[in-house]
N, C-alpha and C positions, 0 to 999 in steps of 0.2 A: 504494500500500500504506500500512495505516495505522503513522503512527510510536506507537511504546511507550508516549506518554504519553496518544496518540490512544485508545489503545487500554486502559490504565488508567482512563481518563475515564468511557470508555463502560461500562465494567465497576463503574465507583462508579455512575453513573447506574442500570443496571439493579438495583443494588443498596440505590439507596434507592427505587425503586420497589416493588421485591418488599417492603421493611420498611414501606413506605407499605399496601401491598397487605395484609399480616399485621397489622397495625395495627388494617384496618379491617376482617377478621374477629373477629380479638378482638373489639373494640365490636359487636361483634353478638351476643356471649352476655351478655344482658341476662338472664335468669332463669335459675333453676335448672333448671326442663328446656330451656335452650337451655345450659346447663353439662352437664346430661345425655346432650344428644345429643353433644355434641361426645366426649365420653368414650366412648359408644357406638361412636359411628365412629371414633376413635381406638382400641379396643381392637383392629380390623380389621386397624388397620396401625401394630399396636406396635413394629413394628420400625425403624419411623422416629420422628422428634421431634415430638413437640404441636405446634411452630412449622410443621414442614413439612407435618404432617397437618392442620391448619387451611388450609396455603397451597391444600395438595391438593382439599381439601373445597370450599374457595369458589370456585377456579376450573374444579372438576368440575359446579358447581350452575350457574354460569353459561356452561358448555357444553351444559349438559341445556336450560334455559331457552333458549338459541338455537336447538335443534334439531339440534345437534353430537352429541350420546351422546344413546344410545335411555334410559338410565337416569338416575335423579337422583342414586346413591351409586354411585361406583368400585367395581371389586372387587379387580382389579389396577393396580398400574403398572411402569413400567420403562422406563430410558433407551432410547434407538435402537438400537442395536446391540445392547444385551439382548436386543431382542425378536426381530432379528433372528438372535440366537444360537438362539432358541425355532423358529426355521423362521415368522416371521411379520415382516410389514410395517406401518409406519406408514402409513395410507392419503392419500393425496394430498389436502393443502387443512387437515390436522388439525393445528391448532395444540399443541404442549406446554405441558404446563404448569411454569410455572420454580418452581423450590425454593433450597434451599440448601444447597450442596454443601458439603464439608468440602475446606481447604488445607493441607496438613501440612508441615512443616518437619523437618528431621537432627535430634538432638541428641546430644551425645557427652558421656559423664562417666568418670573414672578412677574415681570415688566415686560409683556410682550411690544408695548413699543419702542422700547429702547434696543437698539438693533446689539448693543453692547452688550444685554444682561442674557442674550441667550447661551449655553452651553449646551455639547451633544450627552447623551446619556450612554453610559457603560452599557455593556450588554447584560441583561439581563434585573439592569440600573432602574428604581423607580424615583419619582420625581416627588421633591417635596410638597407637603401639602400644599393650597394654591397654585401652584404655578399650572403653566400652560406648558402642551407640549405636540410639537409640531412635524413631519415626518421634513428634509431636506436631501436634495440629492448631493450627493460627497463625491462621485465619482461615476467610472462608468467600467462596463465590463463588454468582452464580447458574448453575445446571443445569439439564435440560429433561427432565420423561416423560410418558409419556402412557398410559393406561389403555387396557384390552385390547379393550376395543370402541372406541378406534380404529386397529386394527390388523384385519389379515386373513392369513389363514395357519394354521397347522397347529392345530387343538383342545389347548387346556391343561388337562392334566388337574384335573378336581377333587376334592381329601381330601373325606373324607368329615368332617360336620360331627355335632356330638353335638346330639342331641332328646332334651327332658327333660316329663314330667308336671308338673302345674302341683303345685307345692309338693315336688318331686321332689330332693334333692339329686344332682348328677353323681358319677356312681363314683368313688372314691378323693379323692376332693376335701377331702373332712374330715380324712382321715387325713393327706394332702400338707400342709395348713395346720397341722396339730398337730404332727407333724413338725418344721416349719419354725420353730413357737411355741417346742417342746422346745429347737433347736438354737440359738435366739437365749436360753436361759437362763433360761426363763421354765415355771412347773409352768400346766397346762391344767386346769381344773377345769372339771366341770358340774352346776349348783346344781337345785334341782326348780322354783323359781319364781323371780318376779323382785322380790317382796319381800329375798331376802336379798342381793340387790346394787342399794338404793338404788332400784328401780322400775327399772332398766334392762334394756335385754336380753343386755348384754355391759357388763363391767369388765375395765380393767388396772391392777390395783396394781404403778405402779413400783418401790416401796420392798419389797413384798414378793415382786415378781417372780412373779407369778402373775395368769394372764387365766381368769375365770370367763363361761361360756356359760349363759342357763338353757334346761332342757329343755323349758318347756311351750311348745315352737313349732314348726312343721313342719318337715320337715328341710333344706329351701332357704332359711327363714327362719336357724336354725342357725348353717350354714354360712356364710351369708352375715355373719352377725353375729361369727364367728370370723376372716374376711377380716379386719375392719374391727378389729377389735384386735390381729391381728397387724400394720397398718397402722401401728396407733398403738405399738406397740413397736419395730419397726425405724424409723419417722421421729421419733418424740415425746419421745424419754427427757430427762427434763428436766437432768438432766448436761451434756447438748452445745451446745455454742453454736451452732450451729444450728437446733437446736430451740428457743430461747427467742425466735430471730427469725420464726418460724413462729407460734407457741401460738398467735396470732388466730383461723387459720385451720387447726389444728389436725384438729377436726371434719370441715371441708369434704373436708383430703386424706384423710381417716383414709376417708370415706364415699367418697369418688371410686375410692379405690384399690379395696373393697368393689365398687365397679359395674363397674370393668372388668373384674376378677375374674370378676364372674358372667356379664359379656357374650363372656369369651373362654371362656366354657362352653356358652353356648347359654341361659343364666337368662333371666327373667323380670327386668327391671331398673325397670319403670313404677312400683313402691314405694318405691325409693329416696329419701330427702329430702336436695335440698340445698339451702340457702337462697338469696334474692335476690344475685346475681352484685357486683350495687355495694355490697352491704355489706359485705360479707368480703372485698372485692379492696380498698375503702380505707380498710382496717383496719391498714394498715403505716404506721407512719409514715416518711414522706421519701423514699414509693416512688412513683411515677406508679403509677393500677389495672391498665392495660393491660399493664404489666409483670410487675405484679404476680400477674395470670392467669397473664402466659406462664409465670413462673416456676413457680408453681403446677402448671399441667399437666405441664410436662414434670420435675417432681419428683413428682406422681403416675403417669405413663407411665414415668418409669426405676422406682421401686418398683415398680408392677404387675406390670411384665412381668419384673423380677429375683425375682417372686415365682412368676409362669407358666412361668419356665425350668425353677425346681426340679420345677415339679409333674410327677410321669407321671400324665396323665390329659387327656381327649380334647379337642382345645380347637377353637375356627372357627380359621380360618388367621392367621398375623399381617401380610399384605400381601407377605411372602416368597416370590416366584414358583415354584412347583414345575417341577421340573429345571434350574434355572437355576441353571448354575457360575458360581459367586464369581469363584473362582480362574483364569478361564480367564484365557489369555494375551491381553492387549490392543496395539493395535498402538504400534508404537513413535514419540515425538514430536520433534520437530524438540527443539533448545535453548532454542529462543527459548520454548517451551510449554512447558519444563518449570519455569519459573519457579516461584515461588509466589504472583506479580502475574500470570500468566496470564490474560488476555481469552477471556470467550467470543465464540463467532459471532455474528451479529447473528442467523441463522437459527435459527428453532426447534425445528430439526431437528437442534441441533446433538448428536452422538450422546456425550452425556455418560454416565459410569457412575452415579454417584449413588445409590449401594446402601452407604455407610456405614452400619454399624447407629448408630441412633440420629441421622442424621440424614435 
């Protein structure tokens, strides 16, 4: 049996391999429509992170290319025992693909607002009377799922997906983004051309607190163009120190957020423009680019989809398996697995949950 540190080792090893492995997806979006697509197929599966939906992508492309999946794009995935909650199996010989799971740690405060007086709890550690105690993630480990053609068993239902006319805006979609323009503080105006806002198709004046649309474009065009400044009002406000570590690149999330918007609608997204990938990714200084994307993405995937939550209105699925209880009970683990140093199996099969939102 392996000892704990045996068994640590192994778990940093596959752990720099997975970030070796996402590395070298990253350095593959070398253009903007190879930024595009990635957006694209991440709007599919917004419910996890840019990092693990690139791990997902590249290691689904290169299942397709061996003749492992009949398809070159995923539709679902889901740990082992997910699927097997679904009344389906992982078919013999199908390798997983590993991601990164989330490690969460206690944490207990008397002062839950003082970010100071929180501390994590020992294992097995209980918390003084009053305090509060909150679960936080500490790190992260490699996990395994596998996509539903390779699995066999019972048919997963499928939502029904919205189709749109070319130039067509989706029902309620304008109103859900004005909405959402109104509720961040901001008055929505729409002008008759694009003379009165500087030749553009959209402005937001931060000082005045007002995002201007103009009418003379078709209603997908629109719409789309009212994503994209609501985009740039909840990431951009130049007040926040965040936002002024951003402004380079500014544009690229304000436009990114805009396409996954319209690809979790069923749009037309082959219009969109984003520029060459190495210019805007080393545009930061004192950041590696490769980072610089990740970060990127997955600060365009948490806006988008904190923007698709609000919406009611019909969207393609977000990777989220239909019937699949969250909440079921899972089985219970020895001590030694309950660590937060936890080693996975060496097998691929090893039946992880790995359904954190967001990772």
């Amino acid at each position: 049996m392996a000892t704990r540190e045996e068994s640590r080792q192994k778990r940093e090893e596959k752990l720099d391999e997975l970030h070796e492995k996402l590395t070298g997806a990253v350095e593959q979006l070398v253009t903007g429509e190879d930024w595009a697509d990635a957006l694209r197929f991440s709007a599919r599966f917004r419910s996890r992170s840019f990092n693990n939906v690139l791990l997902i992508w590249e290691q689904h492309q290169a299942a397709f290319e061996q003749g492992r999946v009949p398809e070159p794009f995923p539709t679902y995935v889901a740990g082992y025992k997910q699927w097997q909650q679904l009344g389906r199996q992982v078919e013999k010989g199908q390798p997983g693909y590993q991601i990164l799971a989330p490690v969460t740690g206690r944490f207990a405060s008397a002062n839950p607002s003082d970010p100071a007086s929180w501390y994590r709890l020992g294992r097995g550690e209980k918390p003084k009377p009053g305090e509060v105690v909150r679960p936080r993630i500490v790190g992260v480990r490699p996990a395994y799922v596998w996509d539903v053609s390779q699995t066999a068993g019972e048919p997963i239902p499928e939502p029904p997906s919205p189709t749109l006319l070319e130039g067509e805006a989706p029902n309620g979609l304008w109103d859900g983004l004005a909405q959402q323009t109104h509720a961040a503080g901001y008055e929505l105006m729409r002008v008759p051309h694009e003379g009165m806002i500087h030749g553009a198709n959209g402005l937001t004046d931060f000082q005045a607190k007002t995002v201007a649309v103009r009418e003379n474009m078709d209603p997908a065009a629109q719409v789309k163009t009212l994503a994209h400044e609501l985009a740039h009002v909840l990431m951009h406000d130049p007040d926040r120190e965040d936002t002024r570590q951003h402004r380079g690149i500014g544009e690229v999330e304000a436009e990114s957020v805009a396409l996954m918007i319209g690809a979790a609608h069923g749009m037309d997204t082959t219009g969109y423009t984003i520029p060459y990938v190495a210019g805007w990714a080393a545009n930061v200084d004192g950041k590696e680019p490769v980072e610089i994307v990740k970060a990127t993405g997955e600060r365009v995937r948490k806006t988008a989809a904190g923007i698709l939550d609000q919406l009611d209105t019909a969207q393609v699925p977000d990777g989220t398996l239909p019937g699949l209880d969250r909440d079921a009970p899972r089985p219970a683990r020895s001590k030694e697995r309950t660590a937060a140093t936890v080693a996975e199996p060496e097998h691929s099969r090893a039946p992880e949950p790995a359904t954190a939102r967001g990772l």
